[in-house]
C-alpha positions as CSV (number, residue, x, y, z in Angstrom):
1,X,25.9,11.0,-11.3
2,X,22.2,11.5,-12.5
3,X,20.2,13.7,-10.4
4,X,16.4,12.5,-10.1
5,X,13.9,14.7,-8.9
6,X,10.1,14.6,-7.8
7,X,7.6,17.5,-6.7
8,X,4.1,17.7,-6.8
9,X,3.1,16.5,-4.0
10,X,1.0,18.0,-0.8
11,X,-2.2,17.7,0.5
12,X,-5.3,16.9,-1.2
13,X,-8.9,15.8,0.2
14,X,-10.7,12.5,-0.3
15,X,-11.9,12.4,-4.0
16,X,-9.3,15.0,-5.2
17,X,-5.9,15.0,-7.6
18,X,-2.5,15.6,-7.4
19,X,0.2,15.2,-10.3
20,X,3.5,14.4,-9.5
21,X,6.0,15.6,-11.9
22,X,9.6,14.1,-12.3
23,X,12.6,15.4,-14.2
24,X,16.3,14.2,-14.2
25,X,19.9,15.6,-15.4
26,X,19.6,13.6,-18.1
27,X,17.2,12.5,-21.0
28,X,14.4,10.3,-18.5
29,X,13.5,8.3,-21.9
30,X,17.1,7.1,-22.6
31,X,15.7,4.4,-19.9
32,X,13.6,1.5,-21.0
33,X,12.0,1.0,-17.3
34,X,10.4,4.8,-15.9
35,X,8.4,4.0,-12.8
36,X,6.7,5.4,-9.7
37,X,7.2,4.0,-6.7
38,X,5.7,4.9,-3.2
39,X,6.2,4.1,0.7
40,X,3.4,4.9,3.0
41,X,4.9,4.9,7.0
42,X,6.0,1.5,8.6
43,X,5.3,-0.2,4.7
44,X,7.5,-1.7,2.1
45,X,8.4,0.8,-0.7
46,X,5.8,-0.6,-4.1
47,X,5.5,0.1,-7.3
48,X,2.5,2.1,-8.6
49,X,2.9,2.9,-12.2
50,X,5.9,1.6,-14.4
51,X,6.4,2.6,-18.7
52,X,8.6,0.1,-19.7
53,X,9.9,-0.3,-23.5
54,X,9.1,-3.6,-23.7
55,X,6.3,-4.8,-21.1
56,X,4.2,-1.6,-22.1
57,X,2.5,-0.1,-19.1
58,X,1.8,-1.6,-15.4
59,X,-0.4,0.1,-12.8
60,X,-0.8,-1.5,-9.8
61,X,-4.7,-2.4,-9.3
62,X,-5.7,-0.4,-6.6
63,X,-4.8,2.9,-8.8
64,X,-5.8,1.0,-11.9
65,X,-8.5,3.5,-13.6
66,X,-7.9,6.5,-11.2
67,X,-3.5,6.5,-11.8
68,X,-2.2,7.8,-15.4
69,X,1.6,7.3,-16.0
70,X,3.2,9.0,-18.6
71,X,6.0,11.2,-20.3
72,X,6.6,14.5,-21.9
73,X,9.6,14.3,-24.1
74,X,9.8,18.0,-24.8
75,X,9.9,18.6,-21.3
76,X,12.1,15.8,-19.9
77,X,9.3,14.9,-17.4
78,X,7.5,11.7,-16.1
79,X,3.9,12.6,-14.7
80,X,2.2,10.8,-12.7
81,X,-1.8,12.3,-12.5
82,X,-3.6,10.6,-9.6
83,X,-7.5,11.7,-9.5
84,X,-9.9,9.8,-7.0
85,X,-7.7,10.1,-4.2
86,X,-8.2,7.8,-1.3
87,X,-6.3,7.6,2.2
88,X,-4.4,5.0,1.4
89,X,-2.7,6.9,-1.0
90,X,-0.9,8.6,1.8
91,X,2.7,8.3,1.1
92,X,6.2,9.5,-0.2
93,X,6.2,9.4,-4.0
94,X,9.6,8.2,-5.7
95,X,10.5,8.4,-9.4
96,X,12.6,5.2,-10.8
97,X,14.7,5.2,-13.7
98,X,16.5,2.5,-14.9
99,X,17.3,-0.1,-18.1
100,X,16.3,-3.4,-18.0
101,X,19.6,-4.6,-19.1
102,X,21.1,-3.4,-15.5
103,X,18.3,-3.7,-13.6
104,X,20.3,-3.3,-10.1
105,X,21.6,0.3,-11.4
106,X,18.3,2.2,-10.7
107,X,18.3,6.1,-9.9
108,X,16.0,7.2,-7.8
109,X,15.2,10.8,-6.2
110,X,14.5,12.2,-2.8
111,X,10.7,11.5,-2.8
112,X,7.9,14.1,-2.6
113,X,5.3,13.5,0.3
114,X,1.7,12.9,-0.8
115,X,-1.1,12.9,2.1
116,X,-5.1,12.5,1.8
117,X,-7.1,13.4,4.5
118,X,-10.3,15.7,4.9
């Protein structure tokens, strides 16, 4: 069973930064697809930020410029350094592992709640 888990998250104000960190109980980069997704309340869970072996990187465009996926093989991690936060930010952060030849076998952890208000 792989064990995925987020943290980083908490409050920030308008304009601030947050990095989300995500580690797993086994090697993150032995997947082809490492993603970030998020669900703000009463919305449909969307993908922010995705590294993906062969379709390079994807951000969605409202983060585009102010988002910065990427990976720390040393340290097993997948960061996720969000600068320029606006309100609609406001959500649970999950991290997504999976390989694109299975793409309905995705691991996914718990979530880590990231709010932005003054």
């Amino acid at each position: 069973q792989v064990q995925v888990m987020e943290s980083g998250g908490g409050l920030a104000q308008p304009g601030g930064s947050l990095r989300l960190s995500c580690t797993a109980s086994v090697d993150i980069f032995s997947f082809n697809n490492v993603a970030w997704y998020r669900q703000a309340p009463k919305q449909q869970r969307e993908l922010v930020a995705r590294i993906s072996s062969n379709k390079g990187t994807y951000y969605k465009g409202s983060v585009q410029g102010r988002f910065t996926i990427s990976g720390d093989n040393t340290k097993n991690t997948l960061v996720l350094q969000m600068n320029n936060l606006t309100p609609d930010a406001t959500a649970v952060y999950y991290c997504n592992l999976f390989n694109a030849s299975a793409p309905r076998l995705r691991y996914w952890g718990q979530g880590t709640q990231v709010t932005v208000s003054p």
